[in-house]
N, C-alpha and C positions, 0 to 999 in steps of 0.2 A: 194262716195263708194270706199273703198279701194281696189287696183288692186289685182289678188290671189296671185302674187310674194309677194304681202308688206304682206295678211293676213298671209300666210305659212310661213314669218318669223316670224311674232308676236306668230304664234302658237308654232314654235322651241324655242323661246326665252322664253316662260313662261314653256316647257316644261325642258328646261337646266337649269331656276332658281327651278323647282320642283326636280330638282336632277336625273331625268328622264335618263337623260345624264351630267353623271359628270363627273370632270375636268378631261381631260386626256382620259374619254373614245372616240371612234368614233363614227360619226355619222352613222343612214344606206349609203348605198349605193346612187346615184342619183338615179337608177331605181328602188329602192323597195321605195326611198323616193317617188317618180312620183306614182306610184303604189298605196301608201297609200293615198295620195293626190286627186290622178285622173286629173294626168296635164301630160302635157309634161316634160320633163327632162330640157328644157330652161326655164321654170319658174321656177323647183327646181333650177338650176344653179343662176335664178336672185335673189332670198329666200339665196340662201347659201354665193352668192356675198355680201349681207347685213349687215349678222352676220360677216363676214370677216375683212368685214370693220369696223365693230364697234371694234372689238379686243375678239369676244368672242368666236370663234372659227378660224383655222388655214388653209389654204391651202397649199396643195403641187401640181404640177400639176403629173392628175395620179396617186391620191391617196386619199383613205378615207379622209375626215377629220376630225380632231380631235378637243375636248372644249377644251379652253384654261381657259372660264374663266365663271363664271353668272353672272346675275348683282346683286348679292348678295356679289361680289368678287369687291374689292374698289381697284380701278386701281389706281398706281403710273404712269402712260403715262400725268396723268395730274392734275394740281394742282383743286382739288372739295372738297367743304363743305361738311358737312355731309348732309345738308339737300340736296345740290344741288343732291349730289349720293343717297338718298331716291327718290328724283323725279325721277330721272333716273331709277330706278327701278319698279315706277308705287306707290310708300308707300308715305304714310303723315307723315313728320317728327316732332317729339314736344321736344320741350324743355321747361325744369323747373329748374331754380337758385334755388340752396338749401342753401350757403351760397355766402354773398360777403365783403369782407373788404378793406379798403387799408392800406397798413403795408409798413415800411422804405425797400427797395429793399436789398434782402441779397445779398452774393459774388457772386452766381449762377446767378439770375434773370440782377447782373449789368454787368457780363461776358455776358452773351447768348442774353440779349437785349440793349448790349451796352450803361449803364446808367451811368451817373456820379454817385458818392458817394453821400450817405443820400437821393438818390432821391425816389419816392415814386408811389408805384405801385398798381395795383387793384388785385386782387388775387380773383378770381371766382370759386366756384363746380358746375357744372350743370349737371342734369339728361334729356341725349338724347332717345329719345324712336322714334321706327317705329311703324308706327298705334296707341300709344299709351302703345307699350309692351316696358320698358327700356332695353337697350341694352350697351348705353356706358356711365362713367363716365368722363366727363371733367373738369380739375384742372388745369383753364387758371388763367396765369401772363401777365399781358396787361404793355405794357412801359406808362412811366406816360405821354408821350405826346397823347397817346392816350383812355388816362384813362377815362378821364373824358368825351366822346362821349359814352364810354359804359357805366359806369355807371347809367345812366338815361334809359337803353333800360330797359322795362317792363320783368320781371322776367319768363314769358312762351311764348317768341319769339323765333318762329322756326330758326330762321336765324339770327345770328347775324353779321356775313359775309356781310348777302343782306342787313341787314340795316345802317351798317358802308356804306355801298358805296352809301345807298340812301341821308342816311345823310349826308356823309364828301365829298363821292366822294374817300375815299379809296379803294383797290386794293388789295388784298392779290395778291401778282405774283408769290412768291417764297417760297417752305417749305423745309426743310430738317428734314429728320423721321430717327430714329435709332425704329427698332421693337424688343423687348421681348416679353417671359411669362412670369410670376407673379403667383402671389396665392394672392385671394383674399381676404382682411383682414376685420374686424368687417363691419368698415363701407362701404366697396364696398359691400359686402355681404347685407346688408340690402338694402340699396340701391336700386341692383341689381333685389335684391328680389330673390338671389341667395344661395348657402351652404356656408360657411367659407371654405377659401383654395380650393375653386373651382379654373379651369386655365382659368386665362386673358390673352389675348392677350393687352399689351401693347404699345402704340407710341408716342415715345417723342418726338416732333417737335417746331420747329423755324420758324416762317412767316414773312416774310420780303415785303417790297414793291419793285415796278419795280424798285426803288435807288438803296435798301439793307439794307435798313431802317428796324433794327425788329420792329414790332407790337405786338408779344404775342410769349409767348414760354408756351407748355402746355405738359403735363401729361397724357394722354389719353390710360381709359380702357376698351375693350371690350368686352363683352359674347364671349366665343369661339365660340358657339354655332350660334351665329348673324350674326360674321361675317369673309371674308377671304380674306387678297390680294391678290393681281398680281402685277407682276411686267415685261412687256413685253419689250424684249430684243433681239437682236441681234448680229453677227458678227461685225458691225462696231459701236454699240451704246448699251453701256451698264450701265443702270441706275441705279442697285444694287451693293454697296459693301460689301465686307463681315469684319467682324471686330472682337475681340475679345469682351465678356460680359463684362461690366463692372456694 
């Protein structure tokens, strides 16, 4: 049986992914929290120490605290699959390949994944969905040394992260994301199961191994609606930069 410190978090955590308490607003009080609860103010303190810890709300000492984030908000603190960050939320994640081909690697794919010339790459769309409802378009370019381990993964594998590392023993360690919006076009739209020119949120990333080896550089759209990041940061460590659109 869970201690009332672990329940009273779990109950703040599904209450901050309901929007209950959102990004930026504060929490109560520890004393009206206790109050509401019927505990002591040290099991709200061990409840609030939790969420702290995970990164989804903020402490100051001396001070309300504030949400920083729900786990409906896909944290750049650390590199997660899509599916890993639906488990983390409590959601079943699915995916379905809509299309797959391999085609001669253009300028882009031989820049961003470091390929010789004429070399030859997998080129994937897959439709991610939480519980079943889609949410994101992914438009992966896999480098051809590691093409041909995806290619054979069965086309509605939630994870194809968890099964490169069961099968090869590879490691995504390393992404780098540039975020946009977009407007989404004929076929995001259907897809989506959304309007034409609705706003994606967009992320274009680069996955490399613990070397620096890329692996996949991909295209990635998602419901505004679905979903939102974080990016947590401080004075001496700061993990976002800002850039011009291009």
């Amino acid at each position: 049986m869970a201690a009332r410190h672990e329940e009273i978090a779990d109950e703040l955590r599904r209450a901050i992914d309901r929007e209950e308490y959102t990004v930026g607003a504060l929490l109560p009080a520890e004393t009206d929290l206790a109050a509401h609860y019927g505990v002591s103010r040290g099991t709200v303190r061990q409840a609030v120490a939790a969420l702290t810890a995970e990164g989804l709300i903020g402490s100051r000492q001396g001070a309300r605290r504030v949400v920083l984030a729900s786990r409906r908000s896909q944290s750049f603190a650390e590199l997660r699959s899509f599916a890993q960050w639906a488990r983390a939320m409590g959601r079943e994640a699915t995916g379905l390949v809509v299309a797959q081909e391999y085609r001669p690697a253009s300028t882009e794919d031989t820049a961003r994944l470091q390929l010789a010339p004429g070399a030859q790459v997998l080129q994937v769309l897959r439709v991610r969905g939480l519980d079943g409802e889609p949410v994101l378009l992914e438009r992966t370019v896999y480098a051809d040394w590691i093409a041909p381990a995806v290619e054979p993964i069965e086309p509605d594998c939630p994870s194809v992260t968890q099964r490169l590392l069961d099968d090869t023993g590879l490691v995504f360690a390393y992404g780098e994301h540039v975020i946009d919006a977009v407007a989404a076009g004929a076929q995001d739209a259907e897809l989506l199961g959304i309007r034409r020119t609705s706003p994606l949120l967009r992320v274009r990333r680069v996955t490399t191994t613990y070397e620096g080896r890329p692996v996949e550089w991909s295209d990635d759209r998602y419901r505004s609606d679905a979903v939102s990041f974080s990016v947590h940061n401080s004075i001496d460590n700061n993990a976002l930069s800002r850039k011009p659109a291009t």
